[in-house]
PDB file of N, CA, C, O and CB in Angstrom:
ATOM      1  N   UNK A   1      41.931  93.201  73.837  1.00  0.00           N
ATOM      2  CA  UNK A   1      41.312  91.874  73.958  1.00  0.00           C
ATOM      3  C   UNK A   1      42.342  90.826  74.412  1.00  0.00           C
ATOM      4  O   UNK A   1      42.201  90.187  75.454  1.00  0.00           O
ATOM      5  CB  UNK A   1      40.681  91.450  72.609  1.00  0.00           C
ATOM      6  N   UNK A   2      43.309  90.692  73.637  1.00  0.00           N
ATOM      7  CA  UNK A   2      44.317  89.759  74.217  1.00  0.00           C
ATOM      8  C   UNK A   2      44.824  89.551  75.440  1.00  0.00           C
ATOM      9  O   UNK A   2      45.060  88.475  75.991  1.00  0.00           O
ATOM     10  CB  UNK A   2      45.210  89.888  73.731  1.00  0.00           C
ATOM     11  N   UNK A   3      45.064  91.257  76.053  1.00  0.00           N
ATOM     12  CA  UNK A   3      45.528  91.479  77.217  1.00  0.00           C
ATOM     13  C   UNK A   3      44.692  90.488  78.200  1.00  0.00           C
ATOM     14  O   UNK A   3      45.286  89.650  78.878  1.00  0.00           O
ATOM     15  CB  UNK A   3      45.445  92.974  77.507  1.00  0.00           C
ATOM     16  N   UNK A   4      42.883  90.674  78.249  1.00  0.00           N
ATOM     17  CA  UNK A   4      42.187  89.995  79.230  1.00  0.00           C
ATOM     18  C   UNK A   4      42.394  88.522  79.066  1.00  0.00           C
ATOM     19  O   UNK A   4      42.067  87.768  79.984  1.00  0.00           O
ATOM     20  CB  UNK A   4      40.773  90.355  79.196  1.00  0.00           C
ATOM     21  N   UNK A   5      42.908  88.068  77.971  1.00  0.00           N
ATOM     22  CA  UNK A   5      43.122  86.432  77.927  1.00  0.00           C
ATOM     23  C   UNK A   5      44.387  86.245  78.404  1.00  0.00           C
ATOM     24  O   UNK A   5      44.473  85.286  79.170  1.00  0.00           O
ATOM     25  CB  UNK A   5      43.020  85.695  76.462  1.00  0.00           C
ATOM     26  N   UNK A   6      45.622  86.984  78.157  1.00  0.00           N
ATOM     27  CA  UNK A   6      46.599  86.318  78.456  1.00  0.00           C
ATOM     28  C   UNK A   6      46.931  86.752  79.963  1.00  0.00           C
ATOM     29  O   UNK A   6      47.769  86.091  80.576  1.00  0.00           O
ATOM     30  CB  UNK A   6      47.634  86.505  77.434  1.00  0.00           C
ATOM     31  N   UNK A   7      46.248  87.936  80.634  1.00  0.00           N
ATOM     32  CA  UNK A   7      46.657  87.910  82.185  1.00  0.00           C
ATOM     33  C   UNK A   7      46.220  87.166  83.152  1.00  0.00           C
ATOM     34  O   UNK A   7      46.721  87.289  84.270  1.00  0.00           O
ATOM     35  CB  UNK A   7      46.468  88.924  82.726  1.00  0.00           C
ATOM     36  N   UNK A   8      45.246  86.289  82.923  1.00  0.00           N
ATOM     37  CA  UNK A   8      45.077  85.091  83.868  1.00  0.00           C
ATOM     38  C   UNK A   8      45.545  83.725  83.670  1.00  0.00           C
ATOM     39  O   UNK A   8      45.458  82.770  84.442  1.00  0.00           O
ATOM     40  CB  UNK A   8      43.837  84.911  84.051  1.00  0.00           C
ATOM     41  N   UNK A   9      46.149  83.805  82.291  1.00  0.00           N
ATOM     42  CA  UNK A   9      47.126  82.783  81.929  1.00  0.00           C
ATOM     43  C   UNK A   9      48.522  83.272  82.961  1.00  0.00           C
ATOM     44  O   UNK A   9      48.773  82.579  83.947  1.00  0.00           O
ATOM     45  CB  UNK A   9      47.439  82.820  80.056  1.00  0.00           C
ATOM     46  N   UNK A  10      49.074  84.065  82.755  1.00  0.00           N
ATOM     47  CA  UNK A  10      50.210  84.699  83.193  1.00  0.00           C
ATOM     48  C   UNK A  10      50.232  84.247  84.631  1.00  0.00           C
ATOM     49  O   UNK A  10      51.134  83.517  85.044  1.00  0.00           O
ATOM     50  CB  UNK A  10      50.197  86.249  82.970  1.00  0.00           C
ATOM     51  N   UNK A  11      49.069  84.752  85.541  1.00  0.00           N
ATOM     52  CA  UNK A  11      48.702  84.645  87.208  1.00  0.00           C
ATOM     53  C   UNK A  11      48.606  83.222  87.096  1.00  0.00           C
ATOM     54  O   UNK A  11      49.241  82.630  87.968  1.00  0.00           O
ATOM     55  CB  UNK A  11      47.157  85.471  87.916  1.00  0.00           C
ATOM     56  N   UNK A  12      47.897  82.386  86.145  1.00  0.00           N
ATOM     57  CA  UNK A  12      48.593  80.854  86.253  1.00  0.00           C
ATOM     58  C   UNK A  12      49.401  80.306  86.328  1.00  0.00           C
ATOM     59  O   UNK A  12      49.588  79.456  87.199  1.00  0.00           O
ATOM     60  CB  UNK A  12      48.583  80.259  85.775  1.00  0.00           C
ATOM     61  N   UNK A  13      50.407  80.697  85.154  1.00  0.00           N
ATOM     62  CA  UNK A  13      51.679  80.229  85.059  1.00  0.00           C
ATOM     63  C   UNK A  13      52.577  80.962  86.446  1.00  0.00           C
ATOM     64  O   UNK A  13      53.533  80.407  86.987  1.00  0.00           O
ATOM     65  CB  UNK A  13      52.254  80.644  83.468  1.00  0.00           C
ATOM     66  N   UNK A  14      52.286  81.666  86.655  1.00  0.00           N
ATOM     67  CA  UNK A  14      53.448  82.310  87.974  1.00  0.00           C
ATOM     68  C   UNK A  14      52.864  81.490  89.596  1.00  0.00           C
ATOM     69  O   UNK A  14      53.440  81.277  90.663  1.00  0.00           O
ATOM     70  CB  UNK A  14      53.184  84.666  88.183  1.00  0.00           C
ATOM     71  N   UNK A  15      51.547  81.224  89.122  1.00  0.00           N
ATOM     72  CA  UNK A  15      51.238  80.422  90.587  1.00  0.00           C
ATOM     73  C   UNK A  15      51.961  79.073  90.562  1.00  0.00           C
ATOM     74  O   UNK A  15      52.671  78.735  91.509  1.00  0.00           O
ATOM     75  CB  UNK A  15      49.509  80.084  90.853  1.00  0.00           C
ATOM     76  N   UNK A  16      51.769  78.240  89.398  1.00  0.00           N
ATOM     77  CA  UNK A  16      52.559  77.380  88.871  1.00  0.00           C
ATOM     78  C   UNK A  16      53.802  77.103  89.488  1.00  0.00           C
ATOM     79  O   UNK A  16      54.260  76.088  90.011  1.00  0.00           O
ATOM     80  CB  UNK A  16      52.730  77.707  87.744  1.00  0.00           C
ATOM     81  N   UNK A  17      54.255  78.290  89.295  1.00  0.00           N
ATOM     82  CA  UNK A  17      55.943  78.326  89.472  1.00  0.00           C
ATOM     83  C   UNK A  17      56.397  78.910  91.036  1.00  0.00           C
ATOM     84  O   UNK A  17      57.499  78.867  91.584  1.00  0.00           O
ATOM     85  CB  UNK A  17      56.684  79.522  88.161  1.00  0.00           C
ATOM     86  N   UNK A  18      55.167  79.438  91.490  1.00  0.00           N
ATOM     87  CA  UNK A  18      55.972  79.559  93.092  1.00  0.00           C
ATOM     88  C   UNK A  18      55.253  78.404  93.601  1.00  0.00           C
ATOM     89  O   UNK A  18      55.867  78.182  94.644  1.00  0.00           O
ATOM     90  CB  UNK A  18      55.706  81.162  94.218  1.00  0.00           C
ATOM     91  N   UNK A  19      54.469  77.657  93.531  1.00  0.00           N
ATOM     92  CA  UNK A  19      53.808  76.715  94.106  1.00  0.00           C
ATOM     93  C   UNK A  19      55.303  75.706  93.723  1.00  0.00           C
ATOM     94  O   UNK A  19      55.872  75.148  94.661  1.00  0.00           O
ATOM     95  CB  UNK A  19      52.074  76.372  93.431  1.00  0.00           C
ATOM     96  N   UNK A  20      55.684  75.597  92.701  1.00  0.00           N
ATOM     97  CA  UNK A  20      56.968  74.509  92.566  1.00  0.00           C
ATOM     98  C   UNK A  20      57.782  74.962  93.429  1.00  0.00           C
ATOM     99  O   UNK A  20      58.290  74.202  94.254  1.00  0.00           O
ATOM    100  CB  UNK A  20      57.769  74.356  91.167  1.00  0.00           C
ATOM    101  N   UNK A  21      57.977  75.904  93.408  1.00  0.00           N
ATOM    102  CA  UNK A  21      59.607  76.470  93.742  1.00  0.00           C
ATOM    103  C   UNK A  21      59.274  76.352  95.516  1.00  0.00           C
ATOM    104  O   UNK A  21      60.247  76.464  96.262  1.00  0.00           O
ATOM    105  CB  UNK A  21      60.105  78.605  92.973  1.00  0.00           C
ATOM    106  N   UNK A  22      58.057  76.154  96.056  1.00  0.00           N
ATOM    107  CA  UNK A  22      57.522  76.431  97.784  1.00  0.00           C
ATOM    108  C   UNK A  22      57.506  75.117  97.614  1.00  0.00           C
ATOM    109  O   UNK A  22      57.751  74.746  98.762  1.00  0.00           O
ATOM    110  CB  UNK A  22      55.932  77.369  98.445  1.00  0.00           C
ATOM    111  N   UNK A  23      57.372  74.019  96.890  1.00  0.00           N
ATOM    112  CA  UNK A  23      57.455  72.794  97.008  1.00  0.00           C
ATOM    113  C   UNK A  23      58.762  72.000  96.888  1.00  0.00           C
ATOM    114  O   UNK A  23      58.903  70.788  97.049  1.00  0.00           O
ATOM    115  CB  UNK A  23      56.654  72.432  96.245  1.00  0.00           C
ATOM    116  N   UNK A  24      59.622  72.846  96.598  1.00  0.00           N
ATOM    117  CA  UNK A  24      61.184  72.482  96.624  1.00  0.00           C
ATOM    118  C   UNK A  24      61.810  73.027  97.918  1.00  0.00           C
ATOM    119  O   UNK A  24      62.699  72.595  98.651  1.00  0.00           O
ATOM    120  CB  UNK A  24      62.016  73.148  95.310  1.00  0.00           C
ATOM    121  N   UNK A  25      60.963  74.233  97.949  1.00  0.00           N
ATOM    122  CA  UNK A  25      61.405  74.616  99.043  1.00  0.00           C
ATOM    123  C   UNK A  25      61.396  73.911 100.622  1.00  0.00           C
ATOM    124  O   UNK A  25      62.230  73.969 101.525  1.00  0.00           O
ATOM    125  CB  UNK A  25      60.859  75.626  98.991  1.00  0.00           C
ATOM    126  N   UNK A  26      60.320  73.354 100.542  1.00  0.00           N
ATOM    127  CA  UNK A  26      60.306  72.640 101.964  1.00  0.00           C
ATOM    128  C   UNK A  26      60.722  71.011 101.523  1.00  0.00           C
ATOM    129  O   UNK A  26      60.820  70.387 102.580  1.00  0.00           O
ATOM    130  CB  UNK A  26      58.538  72.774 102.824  1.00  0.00           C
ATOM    131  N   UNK A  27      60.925  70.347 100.664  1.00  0.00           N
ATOM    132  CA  UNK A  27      61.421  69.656 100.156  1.00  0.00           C
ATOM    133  C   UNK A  27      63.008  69.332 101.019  1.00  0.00           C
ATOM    134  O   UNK A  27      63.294  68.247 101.526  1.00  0.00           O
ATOM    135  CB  UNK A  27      61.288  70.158  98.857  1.00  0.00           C
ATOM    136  N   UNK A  28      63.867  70.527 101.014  1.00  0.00           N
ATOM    137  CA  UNK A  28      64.842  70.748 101.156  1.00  0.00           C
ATOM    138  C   UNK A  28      65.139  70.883 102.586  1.00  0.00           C
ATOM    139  O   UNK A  28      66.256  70.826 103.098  1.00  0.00           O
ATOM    140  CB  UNK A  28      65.062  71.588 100.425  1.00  0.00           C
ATOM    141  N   UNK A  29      63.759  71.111 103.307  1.00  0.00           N
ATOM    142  CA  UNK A  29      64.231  70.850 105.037  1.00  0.00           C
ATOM    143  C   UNK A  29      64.109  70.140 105.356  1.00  0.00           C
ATOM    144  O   UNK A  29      62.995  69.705 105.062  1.00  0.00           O
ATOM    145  CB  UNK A  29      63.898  71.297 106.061  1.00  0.00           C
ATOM    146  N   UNK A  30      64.880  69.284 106.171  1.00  0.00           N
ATOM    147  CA  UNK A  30      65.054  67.739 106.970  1.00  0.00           C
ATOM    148  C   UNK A  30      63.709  67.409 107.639  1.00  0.00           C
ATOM    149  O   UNK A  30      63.029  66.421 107.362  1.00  0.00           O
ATOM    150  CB  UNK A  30      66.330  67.733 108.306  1.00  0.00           C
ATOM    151  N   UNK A  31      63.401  68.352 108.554  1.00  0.00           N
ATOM    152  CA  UNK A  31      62.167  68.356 109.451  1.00  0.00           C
ATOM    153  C   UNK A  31      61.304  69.034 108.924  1.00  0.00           C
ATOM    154  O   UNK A  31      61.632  69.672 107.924  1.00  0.00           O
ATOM    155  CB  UNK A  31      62.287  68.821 110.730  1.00  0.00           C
ATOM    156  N   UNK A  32      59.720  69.133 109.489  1.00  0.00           N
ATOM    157  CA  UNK A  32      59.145  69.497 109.051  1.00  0.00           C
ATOM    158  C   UNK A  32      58.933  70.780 109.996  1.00  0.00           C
ATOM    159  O   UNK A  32      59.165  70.726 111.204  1.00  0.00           O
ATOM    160  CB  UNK A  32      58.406  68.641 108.677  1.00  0.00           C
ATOM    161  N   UNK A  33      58.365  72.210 109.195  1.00  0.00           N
ATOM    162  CA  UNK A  33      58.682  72.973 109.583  1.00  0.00           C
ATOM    163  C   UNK A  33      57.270  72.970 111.051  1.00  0.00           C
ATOM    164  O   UNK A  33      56.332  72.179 110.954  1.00  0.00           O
ATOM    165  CB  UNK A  33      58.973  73.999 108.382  1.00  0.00           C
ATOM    166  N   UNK A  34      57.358  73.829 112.126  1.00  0.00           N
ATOM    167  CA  UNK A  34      56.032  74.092 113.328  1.00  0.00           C
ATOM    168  C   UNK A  34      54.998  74.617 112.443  1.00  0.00           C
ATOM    169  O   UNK A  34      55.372  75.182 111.415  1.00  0.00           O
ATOM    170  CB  UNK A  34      56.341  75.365 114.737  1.00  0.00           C
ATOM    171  N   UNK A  35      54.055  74.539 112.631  1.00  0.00           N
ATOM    172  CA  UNK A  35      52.558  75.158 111.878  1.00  0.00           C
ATOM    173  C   UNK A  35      52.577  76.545 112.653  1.00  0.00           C
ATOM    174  O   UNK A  35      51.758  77.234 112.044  1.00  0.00           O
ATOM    175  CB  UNK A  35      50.808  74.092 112.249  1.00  0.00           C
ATOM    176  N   UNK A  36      52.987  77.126 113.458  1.00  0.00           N
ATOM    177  CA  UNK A  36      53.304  78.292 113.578  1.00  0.00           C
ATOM    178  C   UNK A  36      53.897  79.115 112.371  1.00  0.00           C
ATOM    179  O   UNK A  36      53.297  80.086 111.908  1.00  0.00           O
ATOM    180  CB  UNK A  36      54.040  78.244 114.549  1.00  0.00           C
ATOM    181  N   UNK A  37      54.996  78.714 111.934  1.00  0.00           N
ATOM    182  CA  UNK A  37      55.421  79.596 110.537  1.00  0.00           C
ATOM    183  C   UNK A  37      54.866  79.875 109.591  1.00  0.00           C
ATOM    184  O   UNK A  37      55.021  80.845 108.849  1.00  0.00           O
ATOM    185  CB  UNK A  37      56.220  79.260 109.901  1.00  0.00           C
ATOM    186  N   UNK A  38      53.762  78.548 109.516  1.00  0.00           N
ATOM    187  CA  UNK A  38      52.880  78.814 107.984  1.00  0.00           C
ATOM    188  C   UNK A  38      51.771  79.445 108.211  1.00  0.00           C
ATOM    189  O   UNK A  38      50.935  79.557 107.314  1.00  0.00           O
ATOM    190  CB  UNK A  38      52.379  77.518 107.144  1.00  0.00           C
ATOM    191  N   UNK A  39      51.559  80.017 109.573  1.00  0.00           N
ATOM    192  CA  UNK A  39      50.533  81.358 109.552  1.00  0.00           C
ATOM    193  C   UNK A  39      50.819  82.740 109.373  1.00  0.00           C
ATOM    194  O   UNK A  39      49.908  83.567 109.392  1.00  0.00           O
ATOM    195  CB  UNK A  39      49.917  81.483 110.686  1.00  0.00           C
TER     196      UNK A  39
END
């Protein structure tokens, strides 16, 4: 039972954290990157 509650907590918290970390990430480039890359 627990398992089904806490693994979409988990896939939250980790989206959480690459969504920050992709938001630091481009943060950190001067320019903005071509919309080519983000396909």
């Amino acid at each position: 039972m627990m398992g089904k509650i806490l693994a979409p907590l988990k896939e939250g918290a980790l989206a959480k954290l690459s969504c920050r970390l992709f938001a630091q990430l481009l943060r950190s480039y001067p320019e903005p990157l071509p919309s080519q890359a983000a396909e």
